[in-house]
BAVEXKOL-572595 format. One record per residue (C-alpha): residue number from 0; x, y negated, z negated; residue in three letters. Coordinates in steps of 0.05 Angstrom, whole numbers, plus 32768, in hexadecimal, padded with zeros to 4 digits. Each point is the difference from the previous one (the first is absolute). Example, Ala and Ser with C-alpha at 12.3 -4.5 7.8 and 13.67 -1.06 7.14 Angstrom:
+-----+------+------+------+-----+
!   i !   xx !   yy !   zz !  aa !
+-----+------+------+------+-----+
!   0 ! 80F6 ! 805A ! 7F64 ! ALA !
!   1 ! 801B ! 7FBB ! 800D ! SER !
+-----+------+------+------+-----+
# end
This chain:
+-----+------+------+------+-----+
!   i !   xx !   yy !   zz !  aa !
+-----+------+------+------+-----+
!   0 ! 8240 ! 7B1F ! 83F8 ! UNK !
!   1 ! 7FF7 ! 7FCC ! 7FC9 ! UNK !
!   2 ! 8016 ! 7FCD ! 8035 ! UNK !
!   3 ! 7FD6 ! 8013 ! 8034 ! UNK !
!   4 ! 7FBE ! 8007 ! 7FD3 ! UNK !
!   5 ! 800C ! 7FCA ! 7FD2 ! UNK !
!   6 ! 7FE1 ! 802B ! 7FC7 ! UNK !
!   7 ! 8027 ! 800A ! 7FC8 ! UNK !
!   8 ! 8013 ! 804C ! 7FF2 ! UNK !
!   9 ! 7FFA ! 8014 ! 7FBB ! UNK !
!  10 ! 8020 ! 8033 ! 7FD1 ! UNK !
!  11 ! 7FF2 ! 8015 ! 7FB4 ! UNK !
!  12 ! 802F ! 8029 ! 7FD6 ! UNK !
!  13 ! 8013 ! 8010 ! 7FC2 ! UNK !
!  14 ! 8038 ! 7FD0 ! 7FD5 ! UNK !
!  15 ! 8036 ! 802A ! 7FFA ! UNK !
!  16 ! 8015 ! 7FD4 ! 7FC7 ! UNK !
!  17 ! 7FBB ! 8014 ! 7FDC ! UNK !
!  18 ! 7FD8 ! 8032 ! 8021 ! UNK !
!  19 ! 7FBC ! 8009 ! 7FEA ! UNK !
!  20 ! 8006 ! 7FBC ! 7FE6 ! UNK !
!  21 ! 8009 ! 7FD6 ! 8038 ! UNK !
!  22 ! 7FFA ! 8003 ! 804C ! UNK !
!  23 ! 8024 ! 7FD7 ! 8036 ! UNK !
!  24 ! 7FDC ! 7FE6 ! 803C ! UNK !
!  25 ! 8024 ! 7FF2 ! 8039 ! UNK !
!  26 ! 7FE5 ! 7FCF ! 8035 ! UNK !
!  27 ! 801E ! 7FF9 ! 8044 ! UNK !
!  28 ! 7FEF ! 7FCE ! 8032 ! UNK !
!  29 ! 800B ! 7FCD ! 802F ! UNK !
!  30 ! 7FCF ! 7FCB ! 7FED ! UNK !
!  31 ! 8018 ! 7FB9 ! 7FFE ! UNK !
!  32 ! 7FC4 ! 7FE7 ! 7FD2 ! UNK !
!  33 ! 8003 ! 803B ! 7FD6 ! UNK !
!  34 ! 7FF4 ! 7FE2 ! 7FBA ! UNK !
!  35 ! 8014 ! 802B ! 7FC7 ! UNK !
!  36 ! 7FD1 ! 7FE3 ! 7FCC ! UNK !
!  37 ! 7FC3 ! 8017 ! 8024 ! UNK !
!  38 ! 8020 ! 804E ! 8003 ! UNK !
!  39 ! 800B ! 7FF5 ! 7FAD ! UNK !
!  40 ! 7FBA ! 7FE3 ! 7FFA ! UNK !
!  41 ! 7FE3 ! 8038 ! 802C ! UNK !
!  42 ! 802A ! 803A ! 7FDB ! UNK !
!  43 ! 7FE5 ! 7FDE ! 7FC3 ! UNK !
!  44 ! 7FBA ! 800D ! 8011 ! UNK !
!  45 ! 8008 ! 8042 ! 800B ! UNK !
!  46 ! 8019 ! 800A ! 7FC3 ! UNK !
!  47 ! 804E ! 8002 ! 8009 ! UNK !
!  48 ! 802D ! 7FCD ! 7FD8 ! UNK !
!  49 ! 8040 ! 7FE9 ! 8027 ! UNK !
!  50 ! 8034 ! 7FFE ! 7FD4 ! UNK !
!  51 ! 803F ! 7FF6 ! 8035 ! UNK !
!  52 ! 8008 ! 7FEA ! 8049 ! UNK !
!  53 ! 803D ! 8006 ! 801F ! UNK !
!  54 ! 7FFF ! 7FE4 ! 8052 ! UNK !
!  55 ! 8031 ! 8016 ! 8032 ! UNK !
!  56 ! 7FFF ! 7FD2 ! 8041 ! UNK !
!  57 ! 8024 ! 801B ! 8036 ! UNK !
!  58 ! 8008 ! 7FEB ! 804E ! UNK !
!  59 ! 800D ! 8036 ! 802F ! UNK !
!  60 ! 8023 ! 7FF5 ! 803B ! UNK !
!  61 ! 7FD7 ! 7FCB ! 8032 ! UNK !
!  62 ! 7FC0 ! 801E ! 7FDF ! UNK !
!  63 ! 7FD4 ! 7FD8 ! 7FCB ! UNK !
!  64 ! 800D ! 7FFF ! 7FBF ! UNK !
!  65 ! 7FEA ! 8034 ! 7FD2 ! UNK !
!  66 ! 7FF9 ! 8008 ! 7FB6 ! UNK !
!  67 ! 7FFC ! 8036 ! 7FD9 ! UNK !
!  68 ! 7FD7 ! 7FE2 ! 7FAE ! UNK !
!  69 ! 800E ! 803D ! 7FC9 ! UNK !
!  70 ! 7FCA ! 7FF6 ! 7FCC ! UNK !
!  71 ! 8004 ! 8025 ! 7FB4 ! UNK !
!  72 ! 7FBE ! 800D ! 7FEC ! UNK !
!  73 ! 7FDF ! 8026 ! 7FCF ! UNK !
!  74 ! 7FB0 ! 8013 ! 7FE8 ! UNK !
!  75 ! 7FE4 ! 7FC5 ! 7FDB ! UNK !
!  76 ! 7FDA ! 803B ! 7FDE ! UNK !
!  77 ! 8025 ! 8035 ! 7FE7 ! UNK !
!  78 ! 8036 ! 802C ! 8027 ! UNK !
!  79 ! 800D ! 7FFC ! 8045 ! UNK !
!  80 ! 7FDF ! 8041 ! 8030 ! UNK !
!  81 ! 802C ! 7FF0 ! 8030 ! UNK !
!  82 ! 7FE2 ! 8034 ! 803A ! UNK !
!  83 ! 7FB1 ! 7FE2 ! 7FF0 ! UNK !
!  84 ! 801A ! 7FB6 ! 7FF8 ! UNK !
!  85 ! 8021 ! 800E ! 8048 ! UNK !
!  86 ! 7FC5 ! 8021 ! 801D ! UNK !
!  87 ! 7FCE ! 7FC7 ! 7FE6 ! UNK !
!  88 ! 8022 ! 7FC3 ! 8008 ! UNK !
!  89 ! 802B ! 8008 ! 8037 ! UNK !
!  90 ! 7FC1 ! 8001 ! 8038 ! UNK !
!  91 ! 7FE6 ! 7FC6 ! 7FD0 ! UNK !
!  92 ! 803A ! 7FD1 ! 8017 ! UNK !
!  93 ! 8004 ! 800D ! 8045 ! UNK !
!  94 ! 7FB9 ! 7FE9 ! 7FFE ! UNK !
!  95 ! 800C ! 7FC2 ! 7FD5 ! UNK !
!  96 ! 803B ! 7FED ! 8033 ! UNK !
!  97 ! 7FDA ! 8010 ! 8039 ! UNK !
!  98 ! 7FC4 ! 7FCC ! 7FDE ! UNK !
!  99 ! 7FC7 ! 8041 ! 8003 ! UNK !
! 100 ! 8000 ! 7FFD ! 7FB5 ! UNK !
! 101 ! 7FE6 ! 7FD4 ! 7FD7 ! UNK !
! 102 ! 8042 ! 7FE6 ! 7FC5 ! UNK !
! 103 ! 7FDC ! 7FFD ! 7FBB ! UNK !
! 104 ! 7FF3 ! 8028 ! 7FBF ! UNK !
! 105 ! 7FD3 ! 8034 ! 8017 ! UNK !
! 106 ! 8042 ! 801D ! 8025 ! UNK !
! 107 ! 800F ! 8019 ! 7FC1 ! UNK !
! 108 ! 7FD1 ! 8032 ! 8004 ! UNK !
! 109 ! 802E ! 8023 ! 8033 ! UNK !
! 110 ! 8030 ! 8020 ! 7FC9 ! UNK !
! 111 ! 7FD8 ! 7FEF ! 7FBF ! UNK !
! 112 ! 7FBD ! 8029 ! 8012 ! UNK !
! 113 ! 8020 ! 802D ! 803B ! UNK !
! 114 ! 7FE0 ! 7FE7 ! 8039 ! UNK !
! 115 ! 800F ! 7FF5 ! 804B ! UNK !
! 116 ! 8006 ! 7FB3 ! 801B ! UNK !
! 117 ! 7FC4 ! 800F ! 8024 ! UNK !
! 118 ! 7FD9 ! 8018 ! 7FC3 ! UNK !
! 119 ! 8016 ! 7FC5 ! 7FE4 ! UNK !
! 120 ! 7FE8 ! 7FD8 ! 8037 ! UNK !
! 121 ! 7FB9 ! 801E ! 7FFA ! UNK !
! 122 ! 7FFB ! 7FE9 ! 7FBC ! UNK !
! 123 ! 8016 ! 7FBB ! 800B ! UNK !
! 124 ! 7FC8 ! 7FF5 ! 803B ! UNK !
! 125 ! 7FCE ! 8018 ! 7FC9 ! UNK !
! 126 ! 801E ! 7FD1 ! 7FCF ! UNK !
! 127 ! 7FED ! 7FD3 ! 8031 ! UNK !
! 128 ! 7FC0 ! 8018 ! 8012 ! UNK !
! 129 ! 7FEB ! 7FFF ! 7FAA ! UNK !
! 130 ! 801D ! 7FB7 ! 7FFB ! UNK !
! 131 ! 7FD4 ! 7FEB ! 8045 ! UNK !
! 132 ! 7FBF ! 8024 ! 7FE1 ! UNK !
! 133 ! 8013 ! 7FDD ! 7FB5 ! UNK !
! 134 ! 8002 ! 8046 ! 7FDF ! UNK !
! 135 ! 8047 ! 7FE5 ! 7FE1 ! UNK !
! 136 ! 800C ! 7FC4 ! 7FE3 ! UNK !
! 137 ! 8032 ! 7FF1 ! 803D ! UNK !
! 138 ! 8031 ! 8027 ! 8027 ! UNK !
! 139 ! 8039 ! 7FEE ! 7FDF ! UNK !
! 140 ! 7FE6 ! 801C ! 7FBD ! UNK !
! 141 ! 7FE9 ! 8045 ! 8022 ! UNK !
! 142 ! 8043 ! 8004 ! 801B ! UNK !
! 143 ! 8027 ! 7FF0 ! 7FBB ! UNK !
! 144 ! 7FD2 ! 8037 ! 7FDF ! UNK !
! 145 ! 800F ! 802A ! 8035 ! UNK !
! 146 ! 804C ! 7FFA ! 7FFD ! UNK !
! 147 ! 7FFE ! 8003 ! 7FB4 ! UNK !
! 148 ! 7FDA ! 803F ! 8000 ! UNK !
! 149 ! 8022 ! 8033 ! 8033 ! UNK !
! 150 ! 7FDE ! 803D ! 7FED ! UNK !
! 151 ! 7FBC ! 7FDF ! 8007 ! UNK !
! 152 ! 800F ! 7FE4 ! 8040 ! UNK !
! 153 ! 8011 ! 8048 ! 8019 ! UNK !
! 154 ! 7FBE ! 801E ! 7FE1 ! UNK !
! 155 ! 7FDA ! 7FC8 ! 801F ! UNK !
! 156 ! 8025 ! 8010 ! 8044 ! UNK !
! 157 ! 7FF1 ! 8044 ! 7FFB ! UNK !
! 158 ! 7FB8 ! 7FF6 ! 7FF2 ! UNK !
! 159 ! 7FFD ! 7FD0 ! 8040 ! UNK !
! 160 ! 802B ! 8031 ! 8026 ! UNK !
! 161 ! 7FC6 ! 803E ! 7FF5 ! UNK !
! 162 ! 7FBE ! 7FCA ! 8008 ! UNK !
! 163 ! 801F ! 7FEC ! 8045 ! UNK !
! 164 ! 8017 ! 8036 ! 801C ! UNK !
! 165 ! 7FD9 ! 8014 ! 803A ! UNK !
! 166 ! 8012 ! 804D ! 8001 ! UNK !
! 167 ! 7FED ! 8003 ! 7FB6 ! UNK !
! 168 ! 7FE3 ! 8043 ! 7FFA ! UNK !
! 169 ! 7FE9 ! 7FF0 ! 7FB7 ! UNK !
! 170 ! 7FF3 ! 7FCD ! 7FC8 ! UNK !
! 171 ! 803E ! 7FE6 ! 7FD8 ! UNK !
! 172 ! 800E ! 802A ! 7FBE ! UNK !
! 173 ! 7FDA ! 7FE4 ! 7FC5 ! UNK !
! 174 ! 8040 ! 7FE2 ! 7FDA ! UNK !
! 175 ! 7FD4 ! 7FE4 ! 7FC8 ! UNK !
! 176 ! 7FD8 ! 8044 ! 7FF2 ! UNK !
! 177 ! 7FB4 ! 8004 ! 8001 ! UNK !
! 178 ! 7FD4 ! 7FCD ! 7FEF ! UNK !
! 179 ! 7FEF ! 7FF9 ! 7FB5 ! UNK !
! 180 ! 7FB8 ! 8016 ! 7FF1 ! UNK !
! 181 ! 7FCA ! 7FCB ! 7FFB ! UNK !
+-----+------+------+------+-----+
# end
């Protein structure tokens, strides 16, 4: 199927060498540009540090060739969830290789503040919205204060999330309590 779809299948599991600490991503495909350094940069911006790569090239039969890339990676920030780091980023980079998702910082968001690519997504088109209107100083410093502060980003998607959603049946909760007296 990997031949026929040209989309790389993709598989997370735990290191059995060092579960918990590290995970191995396994990458098969049958791309003949397929340029590792973009997957490391990608996984990078989502928050996963490649430690090893091990590539397997193999030529079955007539067919075309096929390779199977092994990747050790582990949570730049703190120990690796392997179930929720599967869950978040895997949809995240069949997006990035199909080109449907935007590759930089903000992808971070994905694992760091717990949120969907599409979520994620949202944000960055009101990143771009603020930096258009000139309520941030540009987009590239909304998205670095975005990235550095994950828990933020989620309360400000959360906040977005209830002001735009058109079966809303009430307000958002008051996170910041009642108004001080005047």
């Amino acid at each position: 199927s990997v031949r026929a779809s040209g989309v790389a299948e993709l598989d997370l599991a735990d290191d059995p060498a060092a579960p918990g600490r590290f995970g191995i991503l396994r990458l098969f495909h049958a791309d003949r540009d397929f340029i590792l350094g973009e997957w490391v940069r990608s996984l990078g911006r989502l928050g996963l540090a490649v430690h090893d790569v091990e590539q397997i090239d193999l030529q079955p039969g007539n067919g075309a060739p096929l390779a199977l890339v092994s990747l050790r990676v582990r949570d730049e920030h703190g120990p690796l969830d392997l179930a929720r780091t599967a869950a978040m980023t895997l949809p995240a980079l069949h997006r990035l290789q199909a080109g449907t998702l935007v590759d930089d910082e903000l992808n971070a968001l994905i694992p760091r503040a717990g949120l969907t690519w599409r979520q994620v997504d949202a944000l960055r088109a009101c990143v771009g919205y603020a930096a258009q209107c000139g309520a941030v100083p540009s987009r590239t410093a909304a998205v670095a204060a975005l990235a550095r502060q994950p828990q933020s980003a989620h309360l400000l998607w959360e906040d977005f999330a209830a002001n735009s959603h058109p079966m809303a049946p009430a307000p958002p909760p008051d996170r910041y309590g009642p108004a001080p007296a005047a």
